[in-house]
C-alpha positions in Angstrom: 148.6 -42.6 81.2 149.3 -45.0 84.4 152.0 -43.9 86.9 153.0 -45.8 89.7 155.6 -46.5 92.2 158.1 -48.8 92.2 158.3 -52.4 93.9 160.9 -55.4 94.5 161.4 -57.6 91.0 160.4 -61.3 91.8 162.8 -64.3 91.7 163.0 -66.3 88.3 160.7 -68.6 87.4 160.3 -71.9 84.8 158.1 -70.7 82.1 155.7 -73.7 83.0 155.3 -71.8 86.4 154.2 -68.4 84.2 150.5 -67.9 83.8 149.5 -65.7 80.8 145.8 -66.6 80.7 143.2 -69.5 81.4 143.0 -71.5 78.6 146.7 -70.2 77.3 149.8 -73.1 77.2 153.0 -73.8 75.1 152.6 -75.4 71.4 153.0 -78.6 71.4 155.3 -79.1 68.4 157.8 -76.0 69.3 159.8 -75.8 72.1 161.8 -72.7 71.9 162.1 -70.8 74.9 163.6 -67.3 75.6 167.0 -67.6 77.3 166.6 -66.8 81.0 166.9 -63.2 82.2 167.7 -62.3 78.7 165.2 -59.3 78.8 165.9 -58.7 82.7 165.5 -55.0 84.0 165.4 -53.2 87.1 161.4 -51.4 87.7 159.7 -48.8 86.7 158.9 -50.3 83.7 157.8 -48.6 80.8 155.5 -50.4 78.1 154.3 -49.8 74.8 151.2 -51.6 72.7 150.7 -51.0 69.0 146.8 -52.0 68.4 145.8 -52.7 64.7 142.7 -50.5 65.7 141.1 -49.9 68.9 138.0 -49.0 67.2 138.0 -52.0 64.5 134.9 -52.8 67.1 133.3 -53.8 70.4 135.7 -56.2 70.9 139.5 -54.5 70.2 137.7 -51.8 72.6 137.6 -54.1 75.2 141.2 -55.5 74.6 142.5 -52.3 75.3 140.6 -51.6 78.2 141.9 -55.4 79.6 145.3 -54.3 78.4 145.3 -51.1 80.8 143.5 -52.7 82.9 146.4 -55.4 83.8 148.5 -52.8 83.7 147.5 -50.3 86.3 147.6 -53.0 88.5 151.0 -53.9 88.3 153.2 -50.8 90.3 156.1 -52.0 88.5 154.8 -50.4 85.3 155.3 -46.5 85.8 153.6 -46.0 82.3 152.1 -48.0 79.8 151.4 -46.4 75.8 148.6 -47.4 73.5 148.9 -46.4 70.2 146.1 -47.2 67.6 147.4 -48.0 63.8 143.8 -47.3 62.4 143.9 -50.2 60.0 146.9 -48.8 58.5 149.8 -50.5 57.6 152.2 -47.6 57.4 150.9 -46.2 60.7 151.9 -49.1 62.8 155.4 -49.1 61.7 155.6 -45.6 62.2 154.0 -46.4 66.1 156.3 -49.1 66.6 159.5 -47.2 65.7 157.9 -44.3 67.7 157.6 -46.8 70.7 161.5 -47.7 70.1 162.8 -43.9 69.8 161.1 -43.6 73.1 163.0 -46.3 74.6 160.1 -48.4 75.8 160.8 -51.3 77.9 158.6 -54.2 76.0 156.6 -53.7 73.3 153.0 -55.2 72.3 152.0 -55.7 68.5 148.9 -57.1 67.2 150.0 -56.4 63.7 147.4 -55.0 60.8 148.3 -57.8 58.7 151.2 -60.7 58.9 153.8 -58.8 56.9 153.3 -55.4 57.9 155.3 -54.9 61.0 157.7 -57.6 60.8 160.6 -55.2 59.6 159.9 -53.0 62.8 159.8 -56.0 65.2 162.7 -57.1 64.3 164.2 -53.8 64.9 163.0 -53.5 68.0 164.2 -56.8 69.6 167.5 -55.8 68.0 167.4 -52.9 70.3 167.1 -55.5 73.0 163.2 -54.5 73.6 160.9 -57.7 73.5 158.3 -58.0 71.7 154.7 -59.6 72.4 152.7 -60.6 69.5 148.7 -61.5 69.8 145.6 -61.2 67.9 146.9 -62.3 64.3 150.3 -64.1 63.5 152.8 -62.5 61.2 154.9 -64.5 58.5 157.9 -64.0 61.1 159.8 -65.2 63.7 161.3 -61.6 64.5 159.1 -61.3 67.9 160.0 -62.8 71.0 157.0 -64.3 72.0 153.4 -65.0 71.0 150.1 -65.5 72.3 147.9 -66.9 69.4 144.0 -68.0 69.9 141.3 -67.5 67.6 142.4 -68.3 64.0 142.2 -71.8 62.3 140.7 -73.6 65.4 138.2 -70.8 65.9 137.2 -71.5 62.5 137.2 -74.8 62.9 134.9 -74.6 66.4 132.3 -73.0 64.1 132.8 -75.2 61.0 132.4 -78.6 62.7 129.5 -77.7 64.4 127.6 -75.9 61.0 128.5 -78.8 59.1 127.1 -81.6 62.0 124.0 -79.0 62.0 123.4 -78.0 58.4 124.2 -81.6 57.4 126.3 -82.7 54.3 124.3 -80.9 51.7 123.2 -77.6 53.4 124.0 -74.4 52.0 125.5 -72.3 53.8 126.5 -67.9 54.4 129.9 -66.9 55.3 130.5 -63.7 57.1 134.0 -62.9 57.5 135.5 -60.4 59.0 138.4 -57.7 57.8 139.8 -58.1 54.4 143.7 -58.9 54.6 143.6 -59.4 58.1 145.7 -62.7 59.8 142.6 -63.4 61.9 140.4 -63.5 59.2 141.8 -65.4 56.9 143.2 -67.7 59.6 139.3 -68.7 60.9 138.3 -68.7 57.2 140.9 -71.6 56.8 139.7 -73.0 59.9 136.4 -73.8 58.2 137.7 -74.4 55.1 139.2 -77.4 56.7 135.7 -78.3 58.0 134.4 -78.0 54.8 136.6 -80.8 53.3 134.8 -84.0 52.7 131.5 -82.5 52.8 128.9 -81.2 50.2 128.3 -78.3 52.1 127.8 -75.3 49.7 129.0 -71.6 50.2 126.2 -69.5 48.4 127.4 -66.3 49.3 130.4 -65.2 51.3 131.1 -61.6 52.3 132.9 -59.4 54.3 131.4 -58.0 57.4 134.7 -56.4 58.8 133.3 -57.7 62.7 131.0 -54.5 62.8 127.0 -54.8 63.2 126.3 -52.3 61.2 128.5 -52.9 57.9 127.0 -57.0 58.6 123.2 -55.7 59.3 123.3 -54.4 55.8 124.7 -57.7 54.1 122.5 -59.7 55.9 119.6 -57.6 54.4 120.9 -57.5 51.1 122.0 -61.6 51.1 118.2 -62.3 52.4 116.3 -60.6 49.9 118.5 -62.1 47.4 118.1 -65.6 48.5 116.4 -66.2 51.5 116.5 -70.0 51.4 119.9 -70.8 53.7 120.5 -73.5 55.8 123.0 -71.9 58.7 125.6 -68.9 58.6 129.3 -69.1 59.3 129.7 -65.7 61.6 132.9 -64.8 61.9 132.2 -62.4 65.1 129.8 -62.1 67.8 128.6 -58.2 66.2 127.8 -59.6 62.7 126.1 -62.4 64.5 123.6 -60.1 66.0 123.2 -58.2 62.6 121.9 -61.3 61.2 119.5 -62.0 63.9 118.0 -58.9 64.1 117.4 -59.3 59.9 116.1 -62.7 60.1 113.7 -61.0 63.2 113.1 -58.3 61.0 111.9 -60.1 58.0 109.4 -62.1 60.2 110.9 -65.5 59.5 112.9 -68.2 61.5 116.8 -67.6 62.8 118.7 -70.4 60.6 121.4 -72.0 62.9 124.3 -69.7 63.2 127.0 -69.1 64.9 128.3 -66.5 67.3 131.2 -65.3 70.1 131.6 -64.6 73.4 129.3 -61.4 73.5 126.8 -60.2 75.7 124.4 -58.7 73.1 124.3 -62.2 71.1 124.0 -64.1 74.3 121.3 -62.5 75.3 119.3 -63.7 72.1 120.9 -66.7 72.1 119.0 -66.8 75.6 115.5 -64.9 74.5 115.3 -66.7 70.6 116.7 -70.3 70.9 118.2 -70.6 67.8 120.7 -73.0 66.7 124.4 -71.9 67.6 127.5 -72.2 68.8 130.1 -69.8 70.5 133.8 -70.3 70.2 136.2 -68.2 72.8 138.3 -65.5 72.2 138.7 -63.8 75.3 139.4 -59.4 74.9 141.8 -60.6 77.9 144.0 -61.4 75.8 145.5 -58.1 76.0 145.9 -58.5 79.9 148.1 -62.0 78.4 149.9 -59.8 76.2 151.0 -57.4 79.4 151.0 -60.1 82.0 154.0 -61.8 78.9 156.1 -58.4 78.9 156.3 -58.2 82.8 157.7 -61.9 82.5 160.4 -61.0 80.5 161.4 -57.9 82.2 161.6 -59.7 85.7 163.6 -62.1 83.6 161.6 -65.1 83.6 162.0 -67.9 80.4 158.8 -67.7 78.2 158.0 -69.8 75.2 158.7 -68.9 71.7 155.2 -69.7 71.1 151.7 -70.1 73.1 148.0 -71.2 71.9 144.7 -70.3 73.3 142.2 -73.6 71.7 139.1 -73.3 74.1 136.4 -75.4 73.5 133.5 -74.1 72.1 130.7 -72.9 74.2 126.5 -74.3 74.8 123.9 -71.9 75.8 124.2 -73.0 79.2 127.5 -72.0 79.4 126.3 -68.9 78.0 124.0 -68.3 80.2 126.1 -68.3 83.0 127.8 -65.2 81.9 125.1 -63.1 80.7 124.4 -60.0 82.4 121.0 -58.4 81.6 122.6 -55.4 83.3 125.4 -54.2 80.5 125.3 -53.5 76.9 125.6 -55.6 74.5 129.3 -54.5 73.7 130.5 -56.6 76.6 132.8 -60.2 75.8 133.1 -62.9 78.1 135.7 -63.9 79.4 136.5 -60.6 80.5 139.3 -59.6 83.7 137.8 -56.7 84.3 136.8 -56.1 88.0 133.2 -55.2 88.4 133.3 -51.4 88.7 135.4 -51.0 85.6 132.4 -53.3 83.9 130.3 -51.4 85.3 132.1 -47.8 84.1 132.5 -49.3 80.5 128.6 -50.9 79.8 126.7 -50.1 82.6 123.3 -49.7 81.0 122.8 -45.9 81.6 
């Protein structure tokens, strides 16, 4: 994995003076913080990251390459473990106790769902290791410290703007994303809330599991059923494009819809014009989730919890991060310096 040499730990901090990400700051309404220089340790530093899966799609791809990204540039870390659950619940306890047996020095979860891990987190910060939780919450307070965008207000992002779009009758799609996961039912709940007060109608609602291909075959199969919709409710940027492409494919206009941070679906947001909307949820969240573990180790006071509520982003925001020169499996914003872009979706 990364090996490096070692350098001087830095002098404590205030956790206001700690910066995890842009767009990243305490919760308001809880003010828990870790005690200072509780986790404190000398370097090299080893860490450990249990993914739900790296290949659920474009996106976790690009977390973990931000994740090892951040971390190869930090010295202090002599080695830093990825581990890929797979979607499976028993697999990621079995990582996570694997990461403890092998001593780690902080450990990164983004759990598979919100009560799968929460036995093995709490073993692990009973073992004095700390754990960082992002990218789906868990019905637990075991961790150490969290990092949580996305979920209701993503949903939300989305939902406001369908309903302001469709109007208070329209009938709408929904496209979620993975079955059981926190993040998906969290943004579903997010436009849920949306929904209330409205007479928007849900005429078909399906699971897309964040993937083009699973979604470009629901989008088919919801058209030909019933054409006649007044916007979608994309949970993800890669089911996004699936509908577009369908709507393109059947010959017939793109109902407003909304979409993500990703290249591909910005560059027809760009070439089509259609109606939509694209809430953040930076892959650099994993570089957060790293950027969290070195702050403990050096012995700096986090906050029990964080939040990552981004506004919403135009097409000429969108525009101003497209790049005709990568694939579409690219999300913005992204850390990652321009060679490693390059490396990763360079158009070959």
């Amino acid at each position: 994995m990364l090996v490096a040499s070692t350098l001087v730990v830095t002098s404590l901090a205030h956790a206001e003076d700690v910066k995890l990400m842009d767009g990243v700051a305490p919760r308001p309404d809880d003010t828990r913080m870790t005690a200072a220089g509780a986790f404190k340790k000398d370097p090299p530093w080893v860490i450990g990251m249990s993914d739900f899966g790296v290949n659920a799609n474009t996106w976790t791809v690009q977390v973990a390459h931000e994740a090892e990204n951040a971390a190869a540039k930090d010295k202090r870390i002599s080695k830093f473990i990825l581990l890929d659950a797979g979607f499976d619940q028993k697999k990621q306890v079995a990582d996570i106790e694997d990461l403890i047996a092998q001593h780690v020095d902080a450990i990164i979860v983004q759990p598979v769902t919100s009560t799968s891990a929460n036995a093995s987190i709490a073993k692990a910060v009973a073992a004095g290791i700390p754990v960082i939780l992002h990218t789906g919450r868990i019905d637990s307070d075991a961790y150490t410290t969290e990092i949580q965008g996305g979920a209701e207000h993503f949903g939300k992002v989305m939902g406001d703007w369908l309903v302001k779009t469709v109007g208070d009758n329209g009938k709408i799609w929904v496209l979620r994303g993975l079955a059981g996961h926190p993040e998906d039912t969290n943004r579903y709940n997010g436009l849920l809330e949306s929904l209330k007060g409205t007479h928007v109608q849900i005429i078909a609602e399906e699971h897309g599991d964040w993937q083009y291909d699973k979604a470009k075959k629901l989008c088919e199969t919801l058209y030909l059923n019933n054409p006649q919709v007044d916007g979608i409710w994309s949970s993800g940027a890669d089911m996004t494009r699936a509908c577009v492409d369908v709507f393109k494919q059947f010959g017939t206009p793109i109902p407003p819809i909304s979409g993500e941070g990703n290249n591909g679906y910005f560059g027809q947001w760009i070439t089509d014009g259609f109606k939509s909307i694209s809430p953040e949820y930076s892959p650099a969240q994993g570089a957060a989730g790293v950027r969290a573990a070195v702050a403990l180790l050096e012995g700096q006071q986090l906050y029990k919890r964080y939040v990552y509520n981004p506004d919403g982003w135009d097409k000429d925001k969108a525009a101003k991060y497209y790049r005709d020169d990568l694939t579409a499996n690219v999300w913005w914003p992204s850390e990652l310096p321009e060679d490693k872009l390059k490396e990763y979706y360079g158009k070959k």
